[in-house]
C-alpha positions as CSV (number, residue, x, y, z in Angstrom):
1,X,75.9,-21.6,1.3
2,X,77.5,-24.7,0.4
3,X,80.0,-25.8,3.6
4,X,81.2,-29.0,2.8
5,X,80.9,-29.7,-1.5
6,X,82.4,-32.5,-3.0
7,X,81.5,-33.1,-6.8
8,X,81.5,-37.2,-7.6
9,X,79.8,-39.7,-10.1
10,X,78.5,-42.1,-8.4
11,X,78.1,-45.8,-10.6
12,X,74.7,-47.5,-10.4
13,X,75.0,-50.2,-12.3
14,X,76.6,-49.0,-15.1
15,X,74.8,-46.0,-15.2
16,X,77.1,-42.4,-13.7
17,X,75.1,-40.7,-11.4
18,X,76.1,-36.9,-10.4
19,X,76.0,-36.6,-6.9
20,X,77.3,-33.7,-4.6
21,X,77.4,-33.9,-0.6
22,X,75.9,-31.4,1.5
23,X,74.8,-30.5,4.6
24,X,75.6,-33.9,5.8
25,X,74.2,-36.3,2.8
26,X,74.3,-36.8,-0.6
27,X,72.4,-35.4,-3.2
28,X,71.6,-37.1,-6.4
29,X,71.0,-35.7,-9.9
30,X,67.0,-36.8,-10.8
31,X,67.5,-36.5,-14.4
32,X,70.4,-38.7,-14.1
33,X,68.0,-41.6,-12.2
34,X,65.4,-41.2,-14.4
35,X,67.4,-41.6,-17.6
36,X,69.1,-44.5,-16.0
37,X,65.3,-45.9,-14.8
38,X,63.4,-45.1,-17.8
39,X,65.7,-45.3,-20.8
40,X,64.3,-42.0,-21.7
41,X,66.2,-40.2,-24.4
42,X,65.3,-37.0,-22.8
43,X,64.8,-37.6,-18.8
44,X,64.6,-33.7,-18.4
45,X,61.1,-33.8,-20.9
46,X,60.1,-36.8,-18.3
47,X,60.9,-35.0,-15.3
48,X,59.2,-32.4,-16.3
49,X,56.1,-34.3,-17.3
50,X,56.5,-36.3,-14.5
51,X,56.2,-33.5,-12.0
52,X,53.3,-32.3,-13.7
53,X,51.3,-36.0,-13.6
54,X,52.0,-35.9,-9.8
55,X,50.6,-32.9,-9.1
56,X,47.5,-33.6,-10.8
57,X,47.5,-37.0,-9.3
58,X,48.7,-36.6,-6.2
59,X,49.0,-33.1,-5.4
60,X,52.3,-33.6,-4.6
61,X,55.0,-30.7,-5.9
62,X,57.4,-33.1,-6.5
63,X,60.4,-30.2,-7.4
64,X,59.6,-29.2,-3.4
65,X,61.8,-32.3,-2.5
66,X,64.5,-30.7,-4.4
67,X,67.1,-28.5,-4.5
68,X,69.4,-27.1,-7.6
69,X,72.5,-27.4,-7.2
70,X,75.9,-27.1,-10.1
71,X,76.7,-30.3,-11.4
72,X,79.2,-30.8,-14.3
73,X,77.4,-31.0,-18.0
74,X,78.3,-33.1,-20.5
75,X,79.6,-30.2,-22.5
76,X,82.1,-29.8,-19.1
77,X,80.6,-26.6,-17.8
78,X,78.4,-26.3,-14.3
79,X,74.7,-26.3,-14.9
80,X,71.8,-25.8,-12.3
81,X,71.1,-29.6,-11.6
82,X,67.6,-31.1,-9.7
83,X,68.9,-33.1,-7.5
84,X,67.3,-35.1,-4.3
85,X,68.6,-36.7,-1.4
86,X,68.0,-40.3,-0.6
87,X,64.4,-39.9,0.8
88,X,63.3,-37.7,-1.8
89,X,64.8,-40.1,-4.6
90,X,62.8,-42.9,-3.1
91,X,59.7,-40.7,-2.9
92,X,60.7,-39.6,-7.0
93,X,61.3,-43.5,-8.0
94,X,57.7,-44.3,-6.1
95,X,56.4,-41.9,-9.2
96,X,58.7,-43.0,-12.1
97,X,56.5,-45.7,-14.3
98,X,58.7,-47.6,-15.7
99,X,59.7,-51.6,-15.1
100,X,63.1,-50.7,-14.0
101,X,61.4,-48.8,-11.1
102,X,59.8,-51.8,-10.1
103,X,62.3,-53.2,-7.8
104,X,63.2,-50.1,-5.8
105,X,59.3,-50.2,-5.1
106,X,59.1,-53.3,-4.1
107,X,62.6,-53.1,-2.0
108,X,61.1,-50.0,-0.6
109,X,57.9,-51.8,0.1
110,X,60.0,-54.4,1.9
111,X,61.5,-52.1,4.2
112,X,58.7,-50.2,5.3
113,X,56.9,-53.6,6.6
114,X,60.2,-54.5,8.2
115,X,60.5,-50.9,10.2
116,X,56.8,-51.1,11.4
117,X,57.2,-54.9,12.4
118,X,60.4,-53.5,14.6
119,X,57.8,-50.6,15.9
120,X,55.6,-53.6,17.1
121,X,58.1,-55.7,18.3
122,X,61.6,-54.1,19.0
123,X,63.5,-57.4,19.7
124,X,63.2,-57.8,16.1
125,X,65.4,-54.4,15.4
126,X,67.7,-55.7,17.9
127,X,68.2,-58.5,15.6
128,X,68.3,-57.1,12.3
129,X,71.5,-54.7,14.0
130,X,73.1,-58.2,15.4
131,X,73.1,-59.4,12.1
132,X,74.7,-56.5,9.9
133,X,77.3,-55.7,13.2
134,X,78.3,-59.7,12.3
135,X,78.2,-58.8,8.4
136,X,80.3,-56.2,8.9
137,X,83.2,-58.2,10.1
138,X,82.5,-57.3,13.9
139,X,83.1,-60.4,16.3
140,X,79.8,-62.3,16.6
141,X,79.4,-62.4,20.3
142,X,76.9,-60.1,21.3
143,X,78.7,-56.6,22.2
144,X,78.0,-55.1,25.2
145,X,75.4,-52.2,23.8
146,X,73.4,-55.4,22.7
147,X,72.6,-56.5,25.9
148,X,72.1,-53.0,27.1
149,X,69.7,-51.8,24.8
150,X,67.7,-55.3,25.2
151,X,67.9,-54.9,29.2
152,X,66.0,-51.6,28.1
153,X,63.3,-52.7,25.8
154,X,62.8,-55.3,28.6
């Protein structure tokens, strides 16, 4: 059962993505990303084909990442919609070949070195927070739960 549903279009670069927010995070329409990645003119064909190259690639069951729910059609009605929430869209883009995908891969890439570096050396986590606390418009002396958590990793 749905508990909290609210039906939006989310803009990614020019492209509308259907979203819906549920259980506490937002779920995107797939066929929507792939059209926008791909420039297919039929992203359901290429999901579907795409599911089926990763499971006999991968094994993966890409569709297990998913869940249906009603998003608005372009005809207006509510049609059963594939749609993923963040990390299953980044795990979806991973298999989308296509040059537009490229980027997300290699932002995605970016990141993952960036978490395990903060594994190894949590000082560096500290940092990254400092910064985007300061980027947000927060005063940049170092709040009090800074020197706490450092006092911790210590």
């Amino acid at each position: 059962m749905i508990t909290k549903e609210l039906t939006k279009i989310s803009i990614f670069h020019g492209a509308q993505i259907r979203r819906i927010f549920f259980g506490n995070e937002w779920w995107f329409s797939v066929v929507d990303v792939i059209s926008f990645l791909t420039d297919s003119k039929k992203p359901r064909d290429y999901w579907h084909r795409m599911k089926i190259r990763e499971k006999s690639t991968s094994e993966v069951q890409l569709s297990t990442i998913c869940r249906q729910f009603k998003l608005p059609a372009s005809d207006g009605k509510n049609r059963e919609t594939d749609c993923a929430n963040t990390q299953g869209l980044f795990r979806i883009i991973q298999a989308i070949l296509s040059p537009k995908a490229e980027p997300f891969k290699i932002w995605l890439a970016k990141v993952g070195k960036e978490r395990i570096d903060e594994i190894e050396n949590p000082e560096l986590a500290i940092d990254r927070a400092k910064s985007l606390y300061e980027k947000k418009g927060y005063p940049k002396e170092k709040p009090i739960q800074f020197y706490l958590l450092k006092s911790l990793l210590s």
